[in-house]
C-alpha positions as CSV (number, residue, x, y, z in Angstrom):
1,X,0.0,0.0,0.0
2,X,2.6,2.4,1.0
3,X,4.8,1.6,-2.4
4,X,1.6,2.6,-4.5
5,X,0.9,5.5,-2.6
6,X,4.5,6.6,-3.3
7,X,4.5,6.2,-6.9
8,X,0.9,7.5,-7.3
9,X,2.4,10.7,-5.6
10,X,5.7,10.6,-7.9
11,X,2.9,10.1,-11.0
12,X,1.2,13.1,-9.9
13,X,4.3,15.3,-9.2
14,X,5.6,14.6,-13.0
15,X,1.8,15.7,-14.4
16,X,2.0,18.8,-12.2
17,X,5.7,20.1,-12.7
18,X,5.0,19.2,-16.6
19,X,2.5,21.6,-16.5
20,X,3.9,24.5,-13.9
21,X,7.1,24.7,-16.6
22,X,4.6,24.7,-19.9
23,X,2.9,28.0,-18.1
24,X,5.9,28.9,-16.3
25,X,8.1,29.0,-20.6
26,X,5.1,30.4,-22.1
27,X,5.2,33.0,-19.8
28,X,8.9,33.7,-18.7
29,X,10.8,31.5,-21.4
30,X,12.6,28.6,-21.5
31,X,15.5,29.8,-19.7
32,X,13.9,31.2,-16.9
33,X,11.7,28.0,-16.3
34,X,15.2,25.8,-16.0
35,X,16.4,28.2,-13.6
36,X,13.2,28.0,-11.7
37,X,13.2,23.9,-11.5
38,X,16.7,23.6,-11.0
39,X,16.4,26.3,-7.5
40,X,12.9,24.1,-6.5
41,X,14.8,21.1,-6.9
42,X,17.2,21.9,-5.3
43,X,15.3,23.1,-2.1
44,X,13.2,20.6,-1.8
45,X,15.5,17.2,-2.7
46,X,18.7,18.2,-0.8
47,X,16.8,18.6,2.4
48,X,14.9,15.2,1.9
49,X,18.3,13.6,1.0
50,X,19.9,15.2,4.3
51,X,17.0,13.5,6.4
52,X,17.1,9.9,4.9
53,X,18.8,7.7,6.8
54,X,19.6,3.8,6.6
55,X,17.7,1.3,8.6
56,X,20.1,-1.6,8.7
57,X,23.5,-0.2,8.9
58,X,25.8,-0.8,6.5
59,X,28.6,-3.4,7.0
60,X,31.4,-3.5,4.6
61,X,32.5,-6.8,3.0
62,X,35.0,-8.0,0.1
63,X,35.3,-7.7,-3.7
64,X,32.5,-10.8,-3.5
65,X,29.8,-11.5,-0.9
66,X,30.3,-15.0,-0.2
């Protein structure tokens, strides 16, 4: 349940940021909407990834996992 609630949500996202930029070029141009992605991007993913953290900590093995 929670994995289709996830991807529903990333489903959604794409529709909705596919049609912010369309508005956001038509209105600003195409270089001003790439600027605009890139700065929300970037403030709302490199928080997220700051926050994520590992449940099963990692253990380091060889070359091959035997």
């Amino acid at each position: 349940m929670a994995n289709g609630i996830v991807l529903a949500g990333g489903g959604a996202g794409g529709a909705v940021v596919s049609i912010a930029l369309n508005a956001i070029i038509h209105r600003l141009g195409i270089a001003w909407a790439f600027r605009i992605h890139c700065l929300l991007v970037a403030f709302t993913g490199l928080p997220a990834a700051f926050v994520i953290r590992e449940r099963v900590p990692y253990k380091p093995c060889g070359l091959i996992d035997w």
